[in-house]
N, C-alpha and C positions, 0 to 999 in steps of 0.2 A: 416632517420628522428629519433632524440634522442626524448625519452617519448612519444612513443605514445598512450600510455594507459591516458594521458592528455589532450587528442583531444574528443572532445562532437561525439556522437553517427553517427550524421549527417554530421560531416565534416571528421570521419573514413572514413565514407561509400561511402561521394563521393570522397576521396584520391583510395579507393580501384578500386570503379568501371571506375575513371582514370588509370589506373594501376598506379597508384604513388607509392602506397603501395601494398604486396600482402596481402593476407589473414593469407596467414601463419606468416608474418612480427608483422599483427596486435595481432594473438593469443599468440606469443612466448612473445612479450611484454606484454599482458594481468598474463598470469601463471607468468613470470618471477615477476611481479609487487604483485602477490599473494604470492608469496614464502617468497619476502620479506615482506610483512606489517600484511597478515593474521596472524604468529606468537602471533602477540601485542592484535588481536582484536577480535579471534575466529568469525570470522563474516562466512567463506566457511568449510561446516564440512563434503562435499563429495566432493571425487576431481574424476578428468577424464582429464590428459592433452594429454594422448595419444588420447584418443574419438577426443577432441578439435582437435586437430595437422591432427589426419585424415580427418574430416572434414573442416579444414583449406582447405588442399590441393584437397578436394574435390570439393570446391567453386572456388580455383585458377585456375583448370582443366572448371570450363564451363564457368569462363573468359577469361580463353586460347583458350575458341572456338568460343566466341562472343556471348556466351549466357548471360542471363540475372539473375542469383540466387535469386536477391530479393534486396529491399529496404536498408534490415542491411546485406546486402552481406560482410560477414567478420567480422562485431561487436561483438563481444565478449560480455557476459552476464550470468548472475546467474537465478538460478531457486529455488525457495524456497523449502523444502525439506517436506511440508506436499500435493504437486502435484507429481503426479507419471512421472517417467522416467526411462525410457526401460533399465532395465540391474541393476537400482539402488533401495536400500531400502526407500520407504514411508513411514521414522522416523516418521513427526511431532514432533518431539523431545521425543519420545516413546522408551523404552527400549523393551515394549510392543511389539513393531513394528521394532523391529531393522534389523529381517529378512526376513521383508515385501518387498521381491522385484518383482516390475513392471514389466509386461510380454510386458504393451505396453505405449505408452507415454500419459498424460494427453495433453484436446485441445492449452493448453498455449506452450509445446512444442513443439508442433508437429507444434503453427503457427508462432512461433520464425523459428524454421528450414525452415519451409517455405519461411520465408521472407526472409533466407542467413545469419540469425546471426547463430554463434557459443557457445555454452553453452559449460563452463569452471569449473564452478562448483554446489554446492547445497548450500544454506544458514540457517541457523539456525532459531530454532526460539521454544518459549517457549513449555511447554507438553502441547498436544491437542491442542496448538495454542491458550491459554485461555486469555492469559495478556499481560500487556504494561511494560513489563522487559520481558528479552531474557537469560533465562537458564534454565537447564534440566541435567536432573543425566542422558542422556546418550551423549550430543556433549557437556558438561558443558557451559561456562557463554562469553556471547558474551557483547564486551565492546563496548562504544560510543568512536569512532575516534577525536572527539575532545574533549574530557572530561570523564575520564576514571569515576569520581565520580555522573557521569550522567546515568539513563537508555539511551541506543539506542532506544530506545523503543519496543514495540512489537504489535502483533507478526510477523512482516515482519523484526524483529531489524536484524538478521545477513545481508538480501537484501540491507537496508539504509547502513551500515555501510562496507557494502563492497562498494557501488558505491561513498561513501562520499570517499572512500580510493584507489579510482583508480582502484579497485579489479571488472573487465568489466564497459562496460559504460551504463546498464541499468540492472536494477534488476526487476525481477518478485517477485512481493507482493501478497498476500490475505487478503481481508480488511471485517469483518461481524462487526465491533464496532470499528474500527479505525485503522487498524492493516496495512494499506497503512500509511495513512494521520499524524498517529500518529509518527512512527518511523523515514518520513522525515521530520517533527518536529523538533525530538530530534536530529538530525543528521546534520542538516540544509542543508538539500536539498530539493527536492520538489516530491509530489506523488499524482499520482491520481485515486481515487476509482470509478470506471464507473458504472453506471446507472446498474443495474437488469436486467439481459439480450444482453447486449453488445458485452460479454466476454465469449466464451462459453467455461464452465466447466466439467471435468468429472474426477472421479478415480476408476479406473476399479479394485483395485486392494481392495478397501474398500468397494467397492456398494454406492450406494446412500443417500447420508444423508436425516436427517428427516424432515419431511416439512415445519417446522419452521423455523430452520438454511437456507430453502434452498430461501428461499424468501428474505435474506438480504445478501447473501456471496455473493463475487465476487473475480476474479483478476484481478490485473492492474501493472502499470507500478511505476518503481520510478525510478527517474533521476537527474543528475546534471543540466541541462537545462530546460527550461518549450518547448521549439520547439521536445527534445528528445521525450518528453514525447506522443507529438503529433505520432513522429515518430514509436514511441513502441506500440499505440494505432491502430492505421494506418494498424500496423501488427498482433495484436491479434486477432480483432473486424473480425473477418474469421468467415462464417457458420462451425457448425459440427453436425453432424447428431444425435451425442451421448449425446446433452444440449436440450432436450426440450424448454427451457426456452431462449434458443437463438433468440433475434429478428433482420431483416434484416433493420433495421432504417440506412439510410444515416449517415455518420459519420460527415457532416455538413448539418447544417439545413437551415429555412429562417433567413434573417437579423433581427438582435431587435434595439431598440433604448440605445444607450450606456448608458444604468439607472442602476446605482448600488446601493440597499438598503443596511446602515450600521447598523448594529445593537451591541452594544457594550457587552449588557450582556442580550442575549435574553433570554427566559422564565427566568430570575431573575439570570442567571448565576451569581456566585459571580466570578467577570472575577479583575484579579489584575490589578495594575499598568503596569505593564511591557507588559500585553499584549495587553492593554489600547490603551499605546504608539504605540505599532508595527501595530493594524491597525491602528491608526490615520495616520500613516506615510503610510502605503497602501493607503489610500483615496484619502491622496495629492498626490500618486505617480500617482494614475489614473484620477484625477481632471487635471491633467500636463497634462497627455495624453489625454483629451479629453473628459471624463469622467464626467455625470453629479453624484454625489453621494452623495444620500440626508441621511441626519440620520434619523432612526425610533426609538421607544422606545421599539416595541414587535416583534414577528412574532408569528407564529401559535403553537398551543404547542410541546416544546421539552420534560419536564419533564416527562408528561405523556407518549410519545412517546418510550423515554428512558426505563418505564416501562416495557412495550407492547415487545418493541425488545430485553430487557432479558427473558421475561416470552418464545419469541418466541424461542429465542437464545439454553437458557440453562434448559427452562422446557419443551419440547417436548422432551421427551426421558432422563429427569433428573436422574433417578432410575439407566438406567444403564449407565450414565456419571460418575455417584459417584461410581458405582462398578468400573468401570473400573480405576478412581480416584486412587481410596484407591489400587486398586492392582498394579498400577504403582509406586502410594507412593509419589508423587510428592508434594514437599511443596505448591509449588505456585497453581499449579492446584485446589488442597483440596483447599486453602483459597478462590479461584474464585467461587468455585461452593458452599462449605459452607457458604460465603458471600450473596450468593443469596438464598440460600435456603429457607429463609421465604416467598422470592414472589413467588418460582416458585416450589418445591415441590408438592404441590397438582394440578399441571396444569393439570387437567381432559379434556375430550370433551366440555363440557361446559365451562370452561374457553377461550379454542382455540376459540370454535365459537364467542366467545363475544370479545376476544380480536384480531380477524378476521374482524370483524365486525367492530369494531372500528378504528383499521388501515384505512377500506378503509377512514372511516370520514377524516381521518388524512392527508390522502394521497390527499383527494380531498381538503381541504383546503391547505393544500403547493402547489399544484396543480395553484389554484387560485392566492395564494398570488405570487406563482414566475411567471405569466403571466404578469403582469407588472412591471417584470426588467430584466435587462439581466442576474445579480447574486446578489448575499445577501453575502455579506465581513460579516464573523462572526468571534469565536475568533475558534482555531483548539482543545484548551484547555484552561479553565478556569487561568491556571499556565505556567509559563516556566516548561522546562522539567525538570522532576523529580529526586531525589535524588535516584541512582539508588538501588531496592528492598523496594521502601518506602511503599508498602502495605503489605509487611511482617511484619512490624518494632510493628504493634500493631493495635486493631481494629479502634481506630481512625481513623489512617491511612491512613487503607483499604478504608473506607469510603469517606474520602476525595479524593483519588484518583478518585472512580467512581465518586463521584461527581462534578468533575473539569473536565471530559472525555464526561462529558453529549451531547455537543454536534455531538460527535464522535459517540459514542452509539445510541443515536436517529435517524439520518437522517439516516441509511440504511432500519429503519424499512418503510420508503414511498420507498425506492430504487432508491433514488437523486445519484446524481455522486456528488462528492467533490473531491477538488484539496485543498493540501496546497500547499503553495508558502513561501518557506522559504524570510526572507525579511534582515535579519541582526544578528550580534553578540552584545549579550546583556554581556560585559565582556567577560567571558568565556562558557558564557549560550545562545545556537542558541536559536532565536525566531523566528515567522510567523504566518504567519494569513491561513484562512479558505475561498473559493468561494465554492458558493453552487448554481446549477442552473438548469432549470427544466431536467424533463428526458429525456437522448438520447440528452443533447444539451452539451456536452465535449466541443465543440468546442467553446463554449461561455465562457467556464470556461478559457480554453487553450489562446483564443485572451485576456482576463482581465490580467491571471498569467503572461501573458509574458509583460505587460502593467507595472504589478508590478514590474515584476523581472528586466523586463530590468534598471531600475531607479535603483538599488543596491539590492545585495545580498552579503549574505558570501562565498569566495572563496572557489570553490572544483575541481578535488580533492585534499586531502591534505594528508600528512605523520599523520600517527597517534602518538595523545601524548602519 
């Protein structure tokens, strides 16, 4: 079978466990398919195709005996490179960290392996993982596969932009302000940020983040499919003993009534035309299917919200973010954390508590307002995606950028899952829309996206321009 690095994650997997294909057939296609296109788009900036090839054949061997390896038995796949993996360095895109190598695997690996996929390489992604552009003075500048003049986004851009490119067919993201949702945005694929607790996280090789980061981070999946996506979830959502914060919630829930709230520019977004258009065109794709989806004017606050999750984000432990900053030297980094620093520099104990305190309020009004719909179609960003480094270019910018991101930035502070769903090409600019729906209910998100998706999307994967 010619290209099969073009086959969705799901129809790999059941070519292989028919023996149609072997495992090592799908991996050699995978690296070969990276040799060629990674060149153009810095998207893979650790490689392992010997690891791949023997693990290929490690999976063809307990097919050869009738056993069963796993779901993605043979799927080929990235791992982003600020989770630890045994043997390789925990960049983040850190010069800092170049020789930070993992003694053992972070949970994301260890439950990809499980499930029978193959990890082919590591993906890129900005210093510290701060922003929505993808470069770093130590794997340099990862471009967007269909528009080199666009960010891929970040910080999951080199993940999007290998899967938009055929380079494996599911990438592992890290999403605390949009760093899933955002990057298959720009990329025009689709990704999804799971609930608080879902996805059990750890990196043995950093210790434990601060308590603020640790109540909005997560990982998730990004895919060319919204069924993949289902697939790749399926195999993460595993217990481990090493995530406190891991909860055992069913990965589907009870039925809801097919109600979708549209909200065009909630808390006052200033949401443009173009992205106007793209969910109007979601609504009718799921009005088609069955879908009642009424328009609202508000929902519960983001702006505020957006607050709260940088103060929790970037000021628990701001003082040595910025040393650490300044001693990496990193352009983009300094402007992320210098841009905030009016809100979040003096985050004391008494801030935390108050802005602790407020969350829950936060939490319990989204809480309420998503109990009567199945999701809330929002915009993924205020803009099509961005002109890429446009928050370097001047403090305006900057500004605008976080501004247009609000919604991104806000919903992890409640710990909602969100799914984009890339929907169409706007010219040369992917666009799509935002589900957002209560916690632990993915699978509400995943029956709507695919409701969307299936009505049109933009074709992937593709050669990059």
């Amino acid at each position: 079978m010619s290209d099969i690095w073009r086959l969705s994650a799901g129809e790999l997997a059941a070519c292989i466990h028919a023996r149609q294909l072997s495992a090592r057939e799908a991996t050699e296609a995978a690296l070969k398919r990276l040799d060629e296109v990674n060149p153009r788009i810095n998207a893979v900036v650790q490689f392992m195709p010997e690891q791949a090839l023997q693990r290929a054949a490690a999976i063809d061997a307990q097919l050869a005996r009738g056993e069963t390896p796993g779901p993605l038995a043979g799927v080929p796949v990235t791992i982003k490179v600020n989770v630890d993996q045994a043997g390789h360095a925990t960049t983040n895109g850190l010069k800092l960290q170049k020789d930070l190598v993992a003694q053992a695997n972070s949970p994301v690996v260890d439950a990809f392996e499980q499930a029978g996929a193959i990890v082919i390489g590591r993906t890129n992604t900005p210093a510290f993982s701060y922003r929505w552009f993808t470069n770093n003075q130590l794997h340099g500048h990862t471009y967007n596969p269909r528009n080199r003049a666009l960010t891929p986004g970040g910080s999951s851009g080199g993940a999007a932009a290998a899967v938009t490119s055929g380079i494996g067919h599911i990438a592992h993201g890290t999403d605390i302000a949009g760093s899933i949702r955002y990057p298959a945005y720009a990329c025009g694929v689709h990704g999804l940020r799971p609930s608080l607790g879902r996805v059990a996280a750890f990196n043995g090789s950093t210790g434990d983040r601060a308590p603020g980061p640790q109540l909005m981070a997560v990982s998730g999946p990004i895919a060319r499919s919204i069924p993949d996506l289902g697939l790749a979830l399926q195999a993460l959502a595993r217990p481990d003993l090493r995530d406190p914060w891991w909860v055992p919630v069913p990965l589907v829930g009870p039925a809801r009534p097919r109600r979708i709230a549209l909200c065009l520019a909630p808390d006052g977004l200033p949401t443009q035309p173009a992205v106007v258009a793209a969910l109007q065109d979601a609504a009718a794709r799921l009005r088609e299917a069955g879908y009642l989806v009424e328009q609202i004017d508000q929902t519960p606050p983001l702006q505020e919200a957006m607050q709260l999750q940088i103060r929790l984000w970037m000021g628990d432990g701001f003082g040595r973010a910025m040393a650490n900053a300044e001693k990496e030297g990193d352009p983009g980094a300094l402007a992320a954390l210098r841009g905030q620093a009016g809100l979040v520099k003096d985050f004391d104990a008494d801030a935390m508590s108050a802005t602790l305190l407020r969350r829950l309020t936060l939490m319990r009004a989204w809480d309420q307002f998503l109990e009567g719909y199945m999701a809330l179609l929002i915009p993924v960003c205020a803009e099509p995606p961005f002109e890429d480094n446009l928050d370097l270019r001047d403090e305006a910018s900057y500004r605008r950028v976080w501004q247009a991101q609000m919604p991104q930035v806000a919903l992890p502070l409640m710990g909602l899952p969100g799914l984009t769903v890339s929907t169409a090409m706007n010219g040369q600019v992917p666009i799509g829309v935002q589900l957002v729906a209560s916690r632990f209910r993915e699978d509400l998100l995943l029956e709507a996206g695919e409701a969307i998706a299936a009505r049109g999307t933009p074709p992937a994967p593709i050669d990059p321009v």
